[in-house]
C-alpha beads as a LAMMPS data file, in Angstrom:
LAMMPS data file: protein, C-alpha beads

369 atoms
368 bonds

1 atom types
1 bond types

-500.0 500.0 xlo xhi
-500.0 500.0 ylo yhi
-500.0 500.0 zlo zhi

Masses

1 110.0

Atoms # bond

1 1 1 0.000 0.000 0.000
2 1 1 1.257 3.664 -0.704
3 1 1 0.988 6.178 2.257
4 1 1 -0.769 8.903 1.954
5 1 1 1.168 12.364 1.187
6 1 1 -0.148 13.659 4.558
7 1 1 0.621 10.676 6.470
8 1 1 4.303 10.716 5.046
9 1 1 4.570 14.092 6.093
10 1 1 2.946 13.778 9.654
11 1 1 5.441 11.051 10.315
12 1 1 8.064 13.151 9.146
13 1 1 7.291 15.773 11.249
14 1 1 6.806 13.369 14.390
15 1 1 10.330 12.400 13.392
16 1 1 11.771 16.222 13.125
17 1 1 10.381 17.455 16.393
18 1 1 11.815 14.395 18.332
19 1 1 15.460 14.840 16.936
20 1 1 15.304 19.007 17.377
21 1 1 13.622 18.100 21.379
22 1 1 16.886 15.747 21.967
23 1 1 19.416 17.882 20.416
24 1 1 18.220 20.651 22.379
25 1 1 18.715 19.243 25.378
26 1 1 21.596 17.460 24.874
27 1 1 23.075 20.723 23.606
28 1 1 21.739 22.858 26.701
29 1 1 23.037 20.267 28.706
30 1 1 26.644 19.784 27.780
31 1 1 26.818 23.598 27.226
32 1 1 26.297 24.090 30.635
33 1 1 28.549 21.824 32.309
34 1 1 31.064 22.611 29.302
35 1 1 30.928 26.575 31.073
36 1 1 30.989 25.398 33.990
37 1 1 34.284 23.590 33.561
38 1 1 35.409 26.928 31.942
39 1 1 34.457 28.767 35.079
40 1 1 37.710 27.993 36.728
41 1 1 39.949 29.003 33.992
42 1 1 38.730 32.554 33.884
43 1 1 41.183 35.363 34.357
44 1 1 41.436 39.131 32.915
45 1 1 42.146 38.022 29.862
46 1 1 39.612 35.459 29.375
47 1 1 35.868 36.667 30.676
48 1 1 32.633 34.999 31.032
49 1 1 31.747 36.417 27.827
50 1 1 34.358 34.850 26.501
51 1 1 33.695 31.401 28.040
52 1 1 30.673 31.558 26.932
53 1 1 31.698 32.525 22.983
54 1 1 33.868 29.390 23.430
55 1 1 31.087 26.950 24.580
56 1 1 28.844 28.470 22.025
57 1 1 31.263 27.736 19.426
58 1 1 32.291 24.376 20.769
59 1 1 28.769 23.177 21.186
60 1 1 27.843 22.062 17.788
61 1 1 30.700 19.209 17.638
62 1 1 29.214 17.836 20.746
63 1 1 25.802 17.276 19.276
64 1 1 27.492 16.270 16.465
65 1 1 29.170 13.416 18.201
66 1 1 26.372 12.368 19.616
67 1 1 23.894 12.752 16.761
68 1 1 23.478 8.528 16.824
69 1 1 22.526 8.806 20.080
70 1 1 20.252 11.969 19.487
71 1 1 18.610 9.983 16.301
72 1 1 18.054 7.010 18.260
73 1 1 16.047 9.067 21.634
74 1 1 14.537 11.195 19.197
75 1 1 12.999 8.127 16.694
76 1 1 11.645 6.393 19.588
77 1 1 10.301 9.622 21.161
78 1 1 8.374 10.102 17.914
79 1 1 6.782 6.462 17.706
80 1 1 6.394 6.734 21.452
81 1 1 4.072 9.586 21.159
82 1 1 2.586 8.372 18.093
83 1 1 1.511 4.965 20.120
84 1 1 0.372 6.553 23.052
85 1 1 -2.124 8.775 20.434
86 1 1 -3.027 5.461 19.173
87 1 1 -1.581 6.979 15.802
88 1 1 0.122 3.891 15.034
89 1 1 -2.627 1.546 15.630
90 1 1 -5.073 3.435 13.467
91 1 1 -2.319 3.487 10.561
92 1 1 -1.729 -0.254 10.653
93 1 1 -5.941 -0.819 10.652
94 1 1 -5.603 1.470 7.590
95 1 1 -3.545 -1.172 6.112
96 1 1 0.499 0.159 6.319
97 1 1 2.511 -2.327 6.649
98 1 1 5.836 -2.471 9.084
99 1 1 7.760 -2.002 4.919
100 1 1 4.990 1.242 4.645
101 1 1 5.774 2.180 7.649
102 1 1 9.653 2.367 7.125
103 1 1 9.047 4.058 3.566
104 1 1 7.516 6.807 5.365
105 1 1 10.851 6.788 7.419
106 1 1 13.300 7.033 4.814
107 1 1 13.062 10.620 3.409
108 1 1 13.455 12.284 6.905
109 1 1 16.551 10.198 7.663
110 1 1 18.452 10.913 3.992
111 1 1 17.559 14.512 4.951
112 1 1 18.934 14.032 8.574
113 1 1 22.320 12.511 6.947
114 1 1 22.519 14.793 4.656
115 1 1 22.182 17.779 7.122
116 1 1 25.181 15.877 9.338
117 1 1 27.665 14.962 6.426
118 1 1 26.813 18.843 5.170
119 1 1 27.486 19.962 8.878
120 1 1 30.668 18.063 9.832
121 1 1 32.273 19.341 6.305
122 1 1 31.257 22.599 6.320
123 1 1 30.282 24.241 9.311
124 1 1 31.140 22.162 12.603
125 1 1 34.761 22.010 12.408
126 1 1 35.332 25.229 11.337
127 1 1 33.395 26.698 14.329
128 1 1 35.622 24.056 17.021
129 1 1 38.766 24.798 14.762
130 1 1 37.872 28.865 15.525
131 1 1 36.817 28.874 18.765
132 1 1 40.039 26.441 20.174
133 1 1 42.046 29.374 18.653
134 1 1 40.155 31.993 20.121
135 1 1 40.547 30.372 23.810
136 1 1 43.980 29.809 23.058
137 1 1 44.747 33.824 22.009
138 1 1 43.129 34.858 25.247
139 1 1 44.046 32.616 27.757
140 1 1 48.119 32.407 26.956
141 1 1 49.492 33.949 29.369
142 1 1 53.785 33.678 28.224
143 1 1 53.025 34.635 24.530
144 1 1 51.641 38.255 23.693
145 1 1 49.507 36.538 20.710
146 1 1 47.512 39.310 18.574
147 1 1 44.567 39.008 16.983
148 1 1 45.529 38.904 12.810
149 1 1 45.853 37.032 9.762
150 1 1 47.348 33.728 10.872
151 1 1 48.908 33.743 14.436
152 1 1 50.997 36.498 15.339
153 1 1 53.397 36.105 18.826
154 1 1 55.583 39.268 19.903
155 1 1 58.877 38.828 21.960
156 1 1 60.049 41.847 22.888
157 1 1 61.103 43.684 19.575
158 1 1 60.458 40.458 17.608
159 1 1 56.941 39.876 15.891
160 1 1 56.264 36.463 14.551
161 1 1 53.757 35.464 12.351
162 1 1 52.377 31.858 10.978
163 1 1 50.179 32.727 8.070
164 1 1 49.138 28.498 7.834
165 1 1 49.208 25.445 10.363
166 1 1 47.663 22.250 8.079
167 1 1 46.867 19.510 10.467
168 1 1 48.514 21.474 13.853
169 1 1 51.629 20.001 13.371
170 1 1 54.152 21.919 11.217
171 1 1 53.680 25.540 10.614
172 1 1 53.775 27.233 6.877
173 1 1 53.923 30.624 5.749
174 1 1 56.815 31.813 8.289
175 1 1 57.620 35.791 8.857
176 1 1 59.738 37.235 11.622
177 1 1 60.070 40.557 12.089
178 1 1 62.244 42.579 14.399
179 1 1 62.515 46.533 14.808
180 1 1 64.717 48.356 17.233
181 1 1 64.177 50.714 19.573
182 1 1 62.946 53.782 17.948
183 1 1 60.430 51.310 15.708
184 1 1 62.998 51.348 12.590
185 1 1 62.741 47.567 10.931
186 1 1 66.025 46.136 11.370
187 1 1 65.570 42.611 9.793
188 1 1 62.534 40.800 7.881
189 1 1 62.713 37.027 7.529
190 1 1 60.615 35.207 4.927
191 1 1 60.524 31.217 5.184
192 1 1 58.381 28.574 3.467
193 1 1 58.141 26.110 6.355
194 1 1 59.419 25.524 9.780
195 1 1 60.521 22.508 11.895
196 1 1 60.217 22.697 15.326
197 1 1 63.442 21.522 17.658
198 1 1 63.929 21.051 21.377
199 1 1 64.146 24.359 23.565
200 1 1 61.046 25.942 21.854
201 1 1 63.690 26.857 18.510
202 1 1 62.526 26.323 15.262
203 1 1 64.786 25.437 12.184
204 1 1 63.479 27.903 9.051
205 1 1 63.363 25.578 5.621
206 1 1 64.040 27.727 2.384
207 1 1 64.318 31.013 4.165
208 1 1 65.084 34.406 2.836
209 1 1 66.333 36.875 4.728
210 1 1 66.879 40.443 4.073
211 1 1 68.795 42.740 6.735
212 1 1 68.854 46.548 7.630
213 1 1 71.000 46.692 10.686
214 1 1 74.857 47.000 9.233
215 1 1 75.633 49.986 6.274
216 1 1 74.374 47.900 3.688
217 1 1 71.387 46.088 2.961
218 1 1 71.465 42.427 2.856
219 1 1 69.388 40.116 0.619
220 1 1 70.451 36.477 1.028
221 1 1 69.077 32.917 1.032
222 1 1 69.428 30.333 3.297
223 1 1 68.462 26.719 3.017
224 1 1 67.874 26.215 6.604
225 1 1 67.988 29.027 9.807
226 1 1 67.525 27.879 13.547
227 1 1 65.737 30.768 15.589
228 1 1 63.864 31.618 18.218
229 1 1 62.591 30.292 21.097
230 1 1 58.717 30.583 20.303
231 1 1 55.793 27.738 20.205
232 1 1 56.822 24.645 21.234
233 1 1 55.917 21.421 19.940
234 1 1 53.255 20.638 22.930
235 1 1 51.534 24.789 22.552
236 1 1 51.310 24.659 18.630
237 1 1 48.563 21.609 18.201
238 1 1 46.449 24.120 20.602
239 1 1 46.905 27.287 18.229
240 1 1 46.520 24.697 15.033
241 1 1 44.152 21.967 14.005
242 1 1 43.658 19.277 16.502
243 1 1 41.565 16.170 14.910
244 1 1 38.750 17.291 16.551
245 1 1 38.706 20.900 14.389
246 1 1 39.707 19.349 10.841
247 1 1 36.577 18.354 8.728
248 1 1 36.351 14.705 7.088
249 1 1 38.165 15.710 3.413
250 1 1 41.277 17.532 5.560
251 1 1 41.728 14.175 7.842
252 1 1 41.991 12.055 4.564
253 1 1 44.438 14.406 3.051
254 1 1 46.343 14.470 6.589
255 1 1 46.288 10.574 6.401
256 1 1 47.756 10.462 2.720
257 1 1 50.949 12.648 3.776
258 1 1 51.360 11.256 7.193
259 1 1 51.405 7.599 4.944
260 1 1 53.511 9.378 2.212
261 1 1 56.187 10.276 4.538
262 1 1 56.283 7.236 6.831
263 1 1 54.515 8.485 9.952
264 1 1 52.101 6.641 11.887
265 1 1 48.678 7.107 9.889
266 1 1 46.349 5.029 12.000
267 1 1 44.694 7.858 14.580
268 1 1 43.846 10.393 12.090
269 1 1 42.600 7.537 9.594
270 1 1 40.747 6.477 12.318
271 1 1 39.691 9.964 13.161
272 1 1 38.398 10.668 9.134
273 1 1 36.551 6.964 9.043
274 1 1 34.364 8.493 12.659
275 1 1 33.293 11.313 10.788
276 1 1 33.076 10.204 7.202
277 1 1 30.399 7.606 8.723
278 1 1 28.741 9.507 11.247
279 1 1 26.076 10.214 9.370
280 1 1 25.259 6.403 8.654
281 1 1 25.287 5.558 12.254
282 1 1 22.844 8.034 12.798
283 1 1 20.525 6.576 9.814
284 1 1 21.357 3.366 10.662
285 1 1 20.149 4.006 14.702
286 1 1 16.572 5.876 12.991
287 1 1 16.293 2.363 11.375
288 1 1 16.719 0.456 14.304
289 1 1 13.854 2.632 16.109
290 1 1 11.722 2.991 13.593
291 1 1 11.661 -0.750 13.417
292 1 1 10.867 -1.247 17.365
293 1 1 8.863 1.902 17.046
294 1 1 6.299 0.290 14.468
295 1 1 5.723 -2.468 17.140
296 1 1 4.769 -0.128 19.796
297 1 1 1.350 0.246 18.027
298 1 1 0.792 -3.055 19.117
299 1 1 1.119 -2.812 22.923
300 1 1 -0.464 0.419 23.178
301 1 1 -1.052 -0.028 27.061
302 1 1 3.157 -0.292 27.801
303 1 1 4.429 2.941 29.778
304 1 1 5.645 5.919 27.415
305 1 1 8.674 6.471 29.807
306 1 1 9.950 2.636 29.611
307 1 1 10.137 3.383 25.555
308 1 1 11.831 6.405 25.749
309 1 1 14.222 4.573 28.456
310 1 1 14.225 1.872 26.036
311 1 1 15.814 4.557 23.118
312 1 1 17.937 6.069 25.544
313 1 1 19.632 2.622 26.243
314 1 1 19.974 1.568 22.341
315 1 1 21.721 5.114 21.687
316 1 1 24.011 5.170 24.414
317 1 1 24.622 1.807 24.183
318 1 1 25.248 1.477 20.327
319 1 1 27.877 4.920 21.657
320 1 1 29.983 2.650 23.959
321 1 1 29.904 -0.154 21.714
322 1 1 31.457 2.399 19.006
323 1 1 33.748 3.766 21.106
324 1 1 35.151 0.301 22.508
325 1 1 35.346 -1.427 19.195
326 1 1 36.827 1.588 17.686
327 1 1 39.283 1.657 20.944
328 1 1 40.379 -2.198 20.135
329 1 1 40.871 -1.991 16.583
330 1 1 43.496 0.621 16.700
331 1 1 44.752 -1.719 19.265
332 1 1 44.817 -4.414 17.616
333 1 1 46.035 -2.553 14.294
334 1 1 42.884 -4.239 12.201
335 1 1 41.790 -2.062 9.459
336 1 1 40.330 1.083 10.517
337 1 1 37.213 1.184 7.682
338 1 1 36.295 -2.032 9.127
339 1 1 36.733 -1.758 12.314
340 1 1 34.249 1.740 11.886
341 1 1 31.636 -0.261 9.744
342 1 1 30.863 -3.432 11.802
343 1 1 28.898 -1.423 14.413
344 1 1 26.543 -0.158 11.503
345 1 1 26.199 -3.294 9.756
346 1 1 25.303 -5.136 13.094
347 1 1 22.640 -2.703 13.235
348 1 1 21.225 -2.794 10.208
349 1 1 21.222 -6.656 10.324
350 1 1 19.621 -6.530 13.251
351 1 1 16.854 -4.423 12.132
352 1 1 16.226 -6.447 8.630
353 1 1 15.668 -9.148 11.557
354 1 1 13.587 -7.755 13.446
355 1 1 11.110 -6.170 10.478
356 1 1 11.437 -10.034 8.616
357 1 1 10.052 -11.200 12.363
358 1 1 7.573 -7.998 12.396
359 1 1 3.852 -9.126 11.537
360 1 1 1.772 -5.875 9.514
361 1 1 -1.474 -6.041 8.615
362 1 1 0.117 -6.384 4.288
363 1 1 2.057 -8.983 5.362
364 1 1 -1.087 -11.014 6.873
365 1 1 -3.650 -10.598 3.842
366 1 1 -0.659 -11.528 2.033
367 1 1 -0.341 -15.204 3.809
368 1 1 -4.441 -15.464 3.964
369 1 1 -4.514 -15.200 0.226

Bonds

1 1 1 2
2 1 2 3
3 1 3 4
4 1 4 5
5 1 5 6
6 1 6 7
7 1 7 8
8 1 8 9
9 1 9 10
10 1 10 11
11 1 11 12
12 1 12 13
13 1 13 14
14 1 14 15
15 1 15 16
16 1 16 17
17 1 17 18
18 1 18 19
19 1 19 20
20 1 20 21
21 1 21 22
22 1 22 23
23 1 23 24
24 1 24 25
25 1 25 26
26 1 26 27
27 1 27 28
28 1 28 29
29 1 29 30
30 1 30 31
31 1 31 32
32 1 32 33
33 1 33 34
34 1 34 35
35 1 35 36
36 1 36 37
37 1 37 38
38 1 38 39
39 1 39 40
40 1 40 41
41 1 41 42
42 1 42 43
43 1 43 44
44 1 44 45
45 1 45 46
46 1 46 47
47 1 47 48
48 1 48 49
49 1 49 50
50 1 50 51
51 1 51 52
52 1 52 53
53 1 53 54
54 1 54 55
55 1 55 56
56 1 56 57
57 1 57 58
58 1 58 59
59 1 59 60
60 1 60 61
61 1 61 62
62 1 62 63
63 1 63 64
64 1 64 65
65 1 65 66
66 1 66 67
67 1 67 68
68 1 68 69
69 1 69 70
70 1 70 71
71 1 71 72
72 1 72 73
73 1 73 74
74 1 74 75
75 1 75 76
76 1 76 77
77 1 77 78
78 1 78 79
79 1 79 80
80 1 80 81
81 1 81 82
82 1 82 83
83 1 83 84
84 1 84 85
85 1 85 86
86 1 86 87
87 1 87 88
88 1 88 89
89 1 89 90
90 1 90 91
91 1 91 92
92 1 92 93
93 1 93 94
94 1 94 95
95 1 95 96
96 1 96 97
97 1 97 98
98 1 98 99
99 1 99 100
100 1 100 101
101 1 101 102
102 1 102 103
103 1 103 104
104 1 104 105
105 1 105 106
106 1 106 107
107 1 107 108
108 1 108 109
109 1 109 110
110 1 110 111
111 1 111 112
112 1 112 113
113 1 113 114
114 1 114 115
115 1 115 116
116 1 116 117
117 1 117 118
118 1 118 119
119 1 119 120
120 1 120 121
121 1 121 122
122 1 122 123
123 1 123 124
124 1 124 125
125 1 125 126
126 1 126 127
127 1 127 128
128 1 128 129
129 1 129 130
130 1 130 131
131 1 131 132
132 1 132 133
133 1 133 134
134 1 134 135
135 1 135 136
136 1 136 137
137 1 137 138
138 1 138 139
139 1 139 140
140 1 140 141
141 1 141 142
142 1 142 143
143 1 143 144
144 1 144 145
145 1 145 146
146 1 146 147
147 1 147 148
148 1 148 149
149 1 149 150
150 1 150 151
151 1 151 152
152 1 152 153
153 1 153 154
154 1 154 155
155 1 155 156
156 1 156 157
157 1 157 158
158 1 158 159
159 1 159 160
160 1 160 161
161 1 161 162
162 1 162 163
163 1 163 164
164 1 164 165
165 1 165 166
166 1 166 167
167 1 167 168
168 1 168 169
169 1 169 170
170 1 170 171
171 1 171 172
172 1 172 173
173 1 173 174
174 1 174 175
175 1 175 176
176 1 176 177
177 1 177 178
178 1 178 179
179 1 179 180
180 1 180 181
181 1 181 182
182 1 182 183
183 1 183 184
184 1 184 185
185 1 185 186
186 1 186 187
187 1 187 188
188 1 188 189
189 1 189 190
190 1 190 191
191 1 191 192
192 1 192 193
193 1 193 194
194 1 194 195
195 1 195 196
196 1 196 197
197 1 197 198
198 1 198 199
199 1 199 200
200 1 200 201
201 1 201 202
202 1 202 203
203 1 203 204
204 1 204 205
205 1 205 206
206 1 206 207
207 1 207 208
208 1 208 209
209 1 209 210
210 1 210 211
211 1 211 212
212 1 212 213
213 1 213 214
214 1 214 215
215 1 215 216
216 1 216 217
217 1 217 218
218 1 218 219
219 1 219 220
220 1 220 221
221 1 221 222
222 1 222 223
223 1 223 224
224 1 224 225
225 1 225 226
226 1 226 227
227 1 227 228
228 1 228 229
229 1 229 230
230 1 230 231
231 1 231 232
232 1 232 233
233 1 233 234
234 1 234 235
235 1 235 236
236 1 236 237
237 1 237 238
238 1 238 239
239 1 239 240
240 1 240 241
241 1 241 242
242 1 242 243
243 1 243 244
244 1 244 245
245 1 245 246
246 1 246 247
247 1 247 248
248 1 248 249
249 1 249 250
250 1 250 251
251 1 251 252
252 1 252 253
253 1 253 254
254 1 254 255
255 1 255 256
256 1 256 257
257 1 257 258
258 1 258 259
259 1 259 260
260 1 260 261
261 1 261 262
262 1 262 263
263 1 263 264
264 1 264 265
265 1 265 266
266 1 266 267
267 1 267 268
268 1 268 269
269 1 269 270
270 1 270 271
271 1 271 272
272 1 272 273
273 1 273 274
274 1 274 275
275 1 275 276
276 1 276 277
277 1 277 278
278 1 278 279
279 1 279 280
280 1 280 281
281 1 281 282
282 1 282 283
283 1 283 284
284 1 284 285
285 1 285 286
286 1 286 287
287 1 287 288
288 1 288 289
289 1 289 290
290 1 290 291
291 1 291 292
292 1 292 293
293 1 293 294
294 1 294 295
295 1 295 296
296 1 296 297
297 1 297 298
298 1 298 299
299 1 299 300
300 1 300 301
301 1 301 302
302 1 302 303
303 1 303 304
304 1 304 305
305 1 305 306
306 1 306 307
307 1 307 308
308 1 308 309
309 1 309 310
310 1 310 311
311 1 311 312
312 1 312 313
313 1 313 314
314 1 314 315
315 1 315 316
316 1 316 317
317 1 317 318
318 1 318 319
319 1 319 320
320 1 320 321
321 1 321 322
322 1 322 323
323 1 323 324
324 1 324 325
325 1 325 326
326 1 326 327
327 1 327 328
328 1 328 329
329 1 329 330
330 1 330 331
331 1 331 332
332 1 332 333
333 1 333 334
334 1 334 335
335 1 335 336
336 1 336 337
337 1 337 338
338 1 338 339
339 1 339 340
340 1 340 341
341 1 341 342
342 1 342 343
343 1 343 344
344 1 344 345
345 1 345 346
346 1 346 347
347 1 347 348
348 1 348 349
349 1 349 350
350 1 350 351
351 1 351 352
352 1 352 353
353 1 353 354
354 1 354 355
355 1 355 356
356 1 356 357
357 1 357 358
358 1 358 359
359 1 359 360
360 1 360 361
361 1 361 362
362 1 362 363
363 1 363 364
364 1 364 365
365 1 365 366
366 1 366 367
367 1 367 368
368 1 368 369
């Protein structure tokens, strides 16, 4: 049987609201204990406001993160409702099947993966990648860092500047500056890349130096220059990309160089295969509940609290299991796509079981004829 237009779109809407409810409280939630934790690193430089910007900014990843979780509440919040109005019951005696039923399902979901993979590419990890630089800027309290294109770091009459930091690890786009007393410029130093050494010094790859201090200008290269002290290996992650702030494409590309030049690949493949599939855990956890959720029409007098309890364990639950598999195979050093997929195809075999086991009213006429 085709649904109806209007019952596709009712469902749809059930479906909407019970994600938004879930993500809003999640959201408020973390948020708060998220400022509260920021409460004790205030200081003159770094204000409530400014806490606050950060959490603000910050917030968005969470959900993110937890958007199987919040598709899982929110699905089972929708039937929930939908049962206790007897709304599934009456659509089932109209003749929708548990397959109708799911069909309904489907657009919502594509649209709720969509809006994730769109999100986590786009808009979440430039907000986290922002707002970790912001907190950074405000709360160092050894580095005068200003406000500017790139990062900019003044040591006395030296001003530094980092124009690009790909993947928080080795800075791009290097020019020093120094002036003398009166504000005259003394010496400008251009590089193309630096490599950061013990002591906080950094050696300057393919630099170019030019020099007003002597009687005569000076315009020279040099293939490598050790300066400073500035950032140190532990500070600079903090002022660039961490994982958390680089969007799916940016981890792969990390991955591919990291592999390129030997390194150790296996956390930031890991890292890109968590978001690349985020959005199919979430779809894959609105399948699962949709599929319970079509069988709460038929025990319309169970409690609406044990169902939502009964979403909240699924999410959370399908979370850990996630994070523990995900844990052991980079352990274990078994193949990171893998090891990020099993979790999703358990679930989806496990709901093709269930709705195969799942009697509708289609399915019965079906077997009487």
């Amino acid at each position: 049987m085709v649904a109806p237009v209007i019952l596709r779109r009712y469902l749809g809407q059930a479906l909407l609201r019970g994600w938004t409810t879930v993500a809003l409280v999640l959201g408020a939630m973390f948020a708060l204990l998220q400022l509260l934790d920021e409460g004790d690193n205030l200081s003159e430089r770094y204000r409530f406001i400014d806490a606050l910007a950060y959490v603000a900014l910050t917030t968005p990843l969470r959900v993110l993160e937890l958007s199987p979780v919040i598709a899982a509440l929110g699905t089972v919040m929708a039937f929930a409702t939908l049962s206790r109005n007897s709304e599934i019951v009456i659509m089932r005696t109209a003749g929708l099947s548990t397959r109708d039923l799911l069909r309904m399902a489907l657009p919502p979901t594509l649209a709720l993966a969509c809006v994730l993979a769109a999100s986590g590419e786009f808009l979440v990890a430039s907000l986290q990648h922002r707002a970790e630089t912001q907190r950074m800027v405000l709360r160092s309290g050894n580095l005068d860092l200003l406000a500017g294109k790139g990062l900019w770091s003044r040591t006395g009459p030296q001003f530094l500047n980092v124009r690009e930091l790909p993947a928080g690890q080795a800075p791009e786009g290097i020019s020093l500056y120094e002036f003398d007393e009166k504000g005259r410029l003394l010496r400008a130093i251009e590089a193309e890349r630096a490599e950061l050494m013990p002591d906080r010094r950094w050696r300057l790859v393919n630099a170019r130096i030019k020099d007003w201090s002597g009687t005569t200008r000076l315009n020279q290269a040099a293939e490598s220059l050790d300066l400073g002290p500035f950032w140190s290996a532990t500070e600079l992650p903090a002022l660039g990309q961490s994982l958390a702030t680089m969007p799916p494409h940016a981890l792969y590309r990390y991955a591919q160089h990291l592999h390129l030049t030997g390194q150790d690949d296996r956390d930031v493949r890991m890292a890109f295969w968590e978001k690349a599939t985020l959005p199919l855990s979430a779809a894959s956890m609105v399948l699962l509940c949709a599929v319970l959720g079509v069988g709460f029409g038929s025990t319309r007098s169970a409690a609406f609290g044990w169902r939502v309890l009964a979403g909240a364990v699924i999410g959370v639950g399908f979370y850990l299991l996630t994070r523990i598999l995900h844990t052991a195979g980079n352990l274990l050093g078994l193949q990171q796509a893998v090891v990020v997929l099993l979790p999703i195809a358990m679930v989806v075999a496990l709901s093709a079981f269930i709705a195969a086991r799942t009697r509708g009213p289609g399915k019965t006429r079906e077997h009487r004829a």
